[in-house]
Structures are given as structure tokens and as C-alpha cells.
N, C-alpha and C positions, 0 to 999 in steps of 0.2 A: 657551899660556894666552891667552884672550881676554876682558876686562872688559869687561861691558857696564855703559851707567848708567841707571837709573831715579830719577823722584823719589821720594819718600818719604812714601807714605800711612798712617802709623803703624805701623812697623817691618815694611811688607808691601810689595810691588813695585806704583806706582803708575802713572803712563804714562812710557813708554818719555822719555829726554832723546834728542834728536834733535843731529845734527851738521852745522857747515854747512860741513865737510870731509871728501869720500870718503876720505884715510889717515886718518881719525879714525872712520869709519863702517860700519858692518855692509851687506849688499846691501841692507839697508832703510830706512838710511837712521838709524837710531841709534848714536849716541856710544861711540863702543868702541875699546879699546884693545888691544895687543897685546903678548907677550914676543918675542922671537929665536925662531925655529925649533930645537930640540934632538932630536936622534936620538936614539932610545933602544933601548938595548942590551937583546938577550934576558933578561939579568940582575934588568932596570926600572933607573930613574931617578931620584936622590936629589939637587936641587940646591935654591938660592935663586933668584929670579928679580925681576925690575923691568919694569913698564912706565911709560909714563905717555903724558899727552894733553894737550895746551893748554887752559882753563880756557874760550878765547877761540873755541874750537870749539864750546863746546856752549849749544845753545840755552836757557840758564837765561829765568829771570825778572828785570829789570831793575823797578826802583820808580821810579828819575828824580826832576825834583825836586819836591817840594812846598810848597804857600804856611804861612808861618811870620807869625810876629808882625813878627820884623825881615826879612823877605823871602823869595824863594825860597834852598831848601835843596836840595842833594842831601840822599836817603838812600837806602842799596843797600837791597835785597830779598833777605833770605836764604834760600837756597834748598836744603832738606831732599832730598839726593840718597842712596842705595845704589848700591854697588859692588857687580857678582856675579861672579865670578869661575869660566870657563869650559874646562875641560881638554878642549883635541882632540885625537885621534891619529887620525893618516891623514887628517883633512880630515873626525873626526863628534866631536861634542858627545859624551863618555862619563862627565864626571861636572860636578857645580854645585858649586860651595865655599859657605859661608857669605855669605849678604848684611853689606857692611861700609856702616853708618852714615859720612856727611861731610857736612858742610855747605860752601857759595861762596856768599860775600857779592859781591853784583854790584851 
């Protein structure tokens, strides 16, 4: 399985989240994740699975600080991403999972 992330154009796939690490990234250069390699027997394949990816990897949106009544403030920028979740076998894309809504406050 491999996760790709996209932002979130109102529950549609909006431009790609970009990564500013190749183990976090697709040949393209977008934020992606992966599971363990698992063989799968002539029978098929029935398991659970995990990945995940540093938060710190992917090129979100930062807000920084802004001027306030009593001085500068941080405030993060929340940033409206999808999760797609990608099933390979042999090394080709054969099926897409559900886009999963998440949000990273940065």
C-alpha cells in the first residue's frame, strides 16, 4: 500500500502535498507513504496494515505570526489534506481506496 496526500478542495483531490524527503516521496516528488512489502499467496491476502510519514516532511502551509492588539502572535494555518490510499502488486497501481479527510495545524 502506498498513501499519497493531497490538499483538500472540498472533498475532491486538490494539488498534490509535496515532500521535502525522498523516503517520504513518490518519483514526483509528492508526500507518500508506505506499508511493508507482503507476498501474497495464490489464495490472496487478508491482513491489517500501518504506515505513516513525519508531519515535518510535508510541505503544508504555515501562517507565522501576526500583529495583534497586545503584539505579535503565532497562529498555525490549518491545512485541509486527503489521504488516498494506493494498492500495488508487482510494482502497478490496481486499485484506489477511499480518499480519507485529516486535517495539520502548522
Amino acid at each position: 500500500m502506498v498513501i499519497n496526500f493531497w490538499f483538500d478542495a472540498g472533498n475532491r483531490k486538490g494539488t498534490p502535498v509535496m515532500s521535502t524527503a525522498p523516503q517520504f516521496a513518490t518519483v514526483f516528488g509528492q508526500a507518500a507513504a508506505g506499508t511493508a512489502v507482503y507476498p501474497v499467496p495464490p489464495e490472496g491476502l487478508r491482513t491489517t496494515w500501518t504506515a505513516w510519514i513525519p508531519y515535518s516532511v510535508m510541505q503544508l502551509q504555515n501562517r507565522g505570526p501576526v500583529v495583534t492588539a497586545t503584539g505579535l502572535q503565532y497562529q498555525a494555518a490549518q491545512n485541509r489534506l486527503l489521504a488516498e490510499p494506493v494498492l500495488y502488486l508487482d510494482g502497478f497501481g490496481v486499485a484506489t481506496g477511499t480518499l480519507l479527510p485529516f486535517s495539520v495545524m502548522r
